[in-house]
C-alpha positions in Angstrom: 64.3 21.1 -60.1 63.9 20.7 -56.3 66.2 23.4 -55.5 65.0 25.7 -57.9 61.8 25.6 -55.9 63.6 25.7 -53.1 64.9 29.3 -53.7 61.6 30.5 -54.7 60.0 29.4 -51.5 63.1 30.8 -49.7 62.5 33.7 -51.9 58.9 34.0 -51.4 59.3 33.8 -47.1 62.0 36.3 -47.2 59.8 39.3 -49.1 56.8 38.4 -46.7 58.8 38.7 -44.1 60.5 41.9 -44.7 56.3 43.9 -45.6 55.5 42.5 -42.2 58.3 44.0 -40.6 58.3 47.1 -43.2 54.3 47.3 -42.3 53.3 50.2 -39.6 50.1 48.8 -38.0 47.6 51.2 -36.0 49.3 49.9 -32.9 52.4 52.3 -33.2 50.7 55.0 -33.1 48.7 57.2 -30.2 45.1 56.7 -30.8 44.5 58.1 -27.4 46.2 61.8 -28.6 43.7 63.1 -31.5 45.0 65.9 -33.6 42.9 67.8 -35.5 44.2 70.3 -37.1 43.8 72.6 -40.2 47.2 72.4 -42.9 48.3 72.7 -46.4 49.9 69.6 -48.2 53.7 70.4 -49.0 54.0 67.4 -50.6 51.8 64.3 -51.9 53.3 61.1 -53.0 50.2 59.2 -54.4 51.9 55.4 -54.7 51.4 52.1 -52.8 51.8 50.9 -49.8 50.0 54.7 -48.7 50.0 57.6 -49.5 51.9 60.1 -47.9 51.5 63.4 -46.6 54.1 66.1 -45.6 52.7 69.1 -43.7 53.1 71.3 -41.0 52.0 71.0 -37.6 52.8 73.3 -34.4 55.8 74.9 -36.7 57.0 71.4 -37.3 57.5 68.9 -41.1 55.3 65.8 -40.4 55.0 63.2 -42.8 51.6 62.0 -42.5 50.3 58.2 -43.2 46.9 58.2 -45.3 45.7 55.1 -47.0 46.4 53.3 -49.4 45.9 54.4 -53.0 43.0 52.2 -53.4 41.3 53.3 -51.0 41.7 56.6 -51.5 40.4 56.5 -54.8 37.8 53.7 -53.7 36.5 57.0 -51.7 36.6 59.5 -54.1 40.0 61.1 -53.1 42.1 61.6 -56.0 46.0 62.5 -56.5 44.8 66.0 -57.8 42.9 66.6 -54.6 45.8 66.4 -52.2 48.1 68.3 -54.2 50.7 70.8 -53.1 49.3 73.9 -51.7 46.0 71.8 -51.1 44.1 73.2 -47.9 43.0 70.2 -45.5 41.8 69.6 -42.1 43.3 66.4 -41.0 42.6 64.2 -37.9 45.7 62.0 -36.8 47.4 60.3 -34.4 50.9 60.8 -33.5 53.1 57.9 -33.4 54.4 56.5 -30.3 58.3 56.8 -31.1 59.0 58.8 -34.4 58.7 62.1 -34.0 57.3 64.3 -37.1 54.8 61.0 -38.0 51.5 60.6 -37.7 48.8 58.3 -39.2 45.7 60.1 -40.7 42.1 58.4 -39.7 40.5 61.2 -41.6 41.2 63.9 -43.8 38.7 66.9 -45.1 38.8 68.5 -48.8 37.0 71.5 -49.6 34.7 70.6 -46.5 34.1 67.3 -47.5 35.0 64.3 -45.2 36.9 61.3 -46.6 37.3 58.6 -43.5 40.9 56.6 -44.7 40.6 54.2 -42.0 
């Protein structure tokens, strides 16, 4: 019985290890380069741990980090809203070291303001 509890425990350190090193804080990206900018979603994928963006800035595919799904809908931001072919004004920072991703601190629909921070 000790052992079984053993390997959970093992079990359980191992997966909180591997979201903190899987996790992107605010820290890896540029919050001293703002980019605001206005786009159209290419693609949407509404799942946990965020929701992602792809969409083109300055001719270039960025995937861009929004929050997580919660929030979003915690806001009023729905899947539906951010759809493909969606116009949106983002404002983002680039990240430090992976170019074509950026992490979103706000995003406006239909001239409304949704603050994902």
């Amino acid at each position: 019985m000790k052992s079984i509890k053993n390997i959970y425990f093992a079990l359980a350190v191992l997966l909180c290890a591997s979201f903190t090193v899987l996790h992107h804080g605010w820290a890896d990206y540029d919050q001293t380069k703002p980019q605001d900018f206005t786009t159209t979603i290419e693609e949407s994928i509404y799942e946990n741990p965020h929701v992602l963006a792809k969409v083109k800035y300055n001719k270039e595919m960025y995937t861009v980090f929004l929050a997580p799904t919660s929030r979003m809908t915690d806001r009023g931001l729905t899947s539906d809203m951010i759809k493909k072919g969606t116009s949106v004004r983002l404002v983002a920072y680039p990240h430090k070291t992976e170019k074509g991703e950026m992490r979103a601190e706000r995003i406006f629909v239909d001239g409304k303001k949704f603050e994902l921070r």
